[in-house]
Backbone bond lengths (Angstrom), bond angles and torsions (degrees), N, CA, C in turn:
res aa  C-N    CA-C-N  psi(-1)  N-CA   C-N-CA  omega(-1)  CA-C   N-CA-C  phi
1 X - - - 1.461 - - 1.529 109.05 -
2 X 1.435 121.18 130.23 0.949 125.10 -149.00 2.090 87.93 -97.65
3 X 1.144 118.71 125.12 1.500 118.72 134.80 1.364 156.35 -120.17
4 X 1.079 121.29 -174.17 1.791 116.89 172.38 0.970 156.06 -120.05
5 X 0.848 144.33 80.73 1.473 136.55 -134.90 1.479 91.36 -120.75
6 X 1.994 112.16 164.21 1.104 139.68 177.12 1.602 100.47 -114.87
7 X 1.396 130.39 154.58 1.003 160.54 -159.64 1.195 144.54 -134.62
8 X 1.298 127.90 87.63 1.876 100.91 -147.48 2.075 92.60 -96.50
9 X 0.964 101.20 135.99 1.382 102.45 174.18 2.010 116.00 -116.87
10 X 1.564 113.08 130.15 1.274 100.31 -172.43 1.605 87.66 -104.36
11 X 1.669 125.47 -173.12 0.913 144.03 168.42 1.845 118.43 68.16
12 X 1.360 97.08 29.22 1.557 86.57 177.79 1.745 106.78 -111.34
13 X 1.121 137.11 146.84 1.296 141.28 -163.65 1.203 110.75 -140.02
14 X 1.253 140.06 0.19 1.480 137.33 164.72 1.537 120.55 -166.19
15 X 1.228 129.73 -177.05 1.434 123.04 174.42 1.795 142.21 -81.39
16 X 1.642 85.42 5.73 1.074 91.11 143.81 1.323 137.03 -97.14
17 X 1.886 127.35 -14.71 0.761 121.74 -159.10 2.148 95.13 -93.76
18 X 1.492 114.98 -0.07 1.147 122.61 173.23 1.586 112.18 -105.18
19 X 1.667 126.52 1.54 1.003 115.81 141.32 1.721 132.78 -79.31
20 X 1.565 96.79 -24.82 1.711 104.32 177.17 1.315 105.62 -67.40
21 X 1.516 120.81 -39.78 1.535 114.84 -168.61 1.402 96.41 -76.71
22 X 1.174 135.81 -74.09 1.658 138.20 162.30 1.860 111.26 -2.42
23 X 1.222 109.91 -47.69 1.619 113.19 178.63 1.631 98.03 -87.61
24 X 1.080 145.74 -61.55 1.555 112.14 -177.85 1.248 110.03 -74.61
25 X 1.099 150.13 -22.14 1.456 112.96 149.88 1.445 131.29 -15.37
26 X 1.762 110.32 -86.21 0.803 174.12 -83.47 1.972 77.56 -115.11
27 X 1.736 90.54 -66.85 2.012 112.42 172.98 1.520 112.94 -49.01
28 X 1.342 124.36 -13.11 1.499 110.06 176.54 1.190 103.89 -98.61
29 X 1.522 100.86 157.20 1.514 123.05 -178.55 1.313 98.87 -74.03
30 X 1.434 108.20 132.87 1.648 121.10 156.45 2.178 87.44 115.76
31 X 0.886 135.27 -7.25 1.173 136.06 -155.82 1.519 98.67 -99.87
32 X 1.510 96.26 103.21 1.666 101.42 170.24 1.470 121.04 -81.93
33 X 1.426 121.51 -32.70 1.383 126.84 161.42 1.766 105.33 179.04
34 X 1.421 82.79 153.93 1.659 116.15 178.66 1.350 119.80 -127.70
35 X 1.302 98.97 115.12 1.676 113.55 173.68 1.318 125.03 -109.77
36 X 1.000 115.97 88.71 1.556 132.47 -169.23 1.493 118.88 -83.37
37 X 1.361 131.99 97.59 1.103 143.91 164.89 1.816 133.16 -62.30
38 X 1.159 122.51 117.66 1.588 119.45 -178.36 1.294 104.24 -80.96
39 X 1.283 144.42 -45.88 1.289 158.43 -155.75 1.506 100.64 -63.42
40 X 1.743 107.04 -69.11 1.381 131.99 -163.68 1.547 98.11 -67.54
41 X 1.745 123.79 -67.44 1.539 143.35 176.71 1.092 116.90 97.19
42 X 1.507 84.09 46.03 1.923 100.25 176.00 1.542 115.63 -162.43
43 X 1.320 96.24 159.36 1.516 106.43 -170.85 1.564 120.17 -104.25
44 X 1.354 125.51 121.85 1.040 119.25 174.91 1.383 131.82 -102.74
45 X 1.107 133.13 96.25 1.645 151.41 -132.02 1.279 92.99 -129.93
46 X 1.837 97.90 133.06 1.600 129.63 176.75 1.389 104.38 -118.58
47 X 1.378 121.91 92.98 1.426 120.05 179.73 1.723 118.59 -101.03
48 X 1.120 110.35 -178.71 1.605 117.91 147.12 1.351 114.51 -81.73
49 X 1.067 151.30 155.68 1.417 132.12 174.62 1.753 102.42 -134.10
50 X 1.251 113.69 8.77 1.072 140.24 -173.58 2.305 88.44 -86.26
51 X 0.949 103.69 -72.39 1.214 111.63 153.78 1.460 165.86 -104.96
52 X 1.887 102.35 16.05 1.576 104.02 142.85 1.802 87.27 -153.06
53 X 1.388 89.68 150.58 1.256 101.28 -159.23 2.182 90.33 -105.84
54 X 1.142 92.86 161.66 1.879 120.42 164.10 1.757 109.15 -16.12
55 X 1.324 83.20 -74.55 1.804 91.13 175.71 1.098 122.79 -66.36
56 X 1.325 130.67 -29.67 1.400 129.74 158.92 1.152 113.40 -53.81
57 X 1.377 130.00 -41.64 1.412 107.83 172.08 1.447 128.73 -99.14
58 X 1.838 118.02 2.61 1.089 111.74 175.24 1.817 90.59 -77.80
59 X 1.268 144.05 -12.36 1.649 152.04 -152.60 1.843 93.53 -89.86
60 X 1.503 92.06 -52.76 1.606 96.94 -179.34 1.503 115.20 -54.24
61 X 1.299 120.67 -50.83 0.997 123.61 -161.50 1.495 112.05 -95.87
62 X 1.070 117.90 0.16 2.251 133.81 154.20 1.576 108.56 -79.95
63 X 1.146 126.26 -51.05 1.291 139.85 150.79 1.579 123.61 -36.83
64 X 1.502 119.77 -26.21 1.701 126.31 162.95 1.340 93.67 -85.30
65 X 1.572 116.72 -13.99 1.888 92.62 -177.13 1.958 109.83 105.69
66 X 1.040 84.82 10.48 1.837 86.84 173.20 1.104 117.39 -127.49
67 X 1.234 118.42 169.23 2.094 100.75 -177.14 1.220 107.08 -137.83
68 X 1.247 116.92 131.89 1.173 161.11 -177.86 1.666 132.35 -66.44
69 X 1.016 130.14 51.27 1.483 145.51 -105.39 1.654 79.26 -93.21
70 X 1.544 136.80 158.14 1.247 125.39 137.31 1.355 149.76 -72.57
């Protein structure tokens, strides 16, 4: 079952730092797509959740080095 969630991401400052977050997303299983915004500072992710869950990707994306606020 496909869902969606939004994402608030702090610490990104240019387009690369929204292609790195965009690629681990992107690297977990169950991840149909991630659209990661600099402007907004958040990610909007269509997963399986059947197979990666919330915290896995707020983990992924603390782990590139940005934080992930709740």
């Amino acid at each position: 079952m496909q869902t969606e969630v939004t994402i608030k991401v702090e610490g990104m400052s240019c387009g690369g730092c929204v292609r790195n977050v965009t690629g681990v997303l992107q690297a977990l299983p169950g991840v149909a797509a991630a659209e990661v915004s600099l402007e907004a500072g958040e990610a909007r992710v269509r997963f399986d959740a059947g197979a990666v869950s919330l915290a896995q990707l707020r983990q992924a994306v603390e782990d590139a080095g940005f934080d992930c606020p709740a």
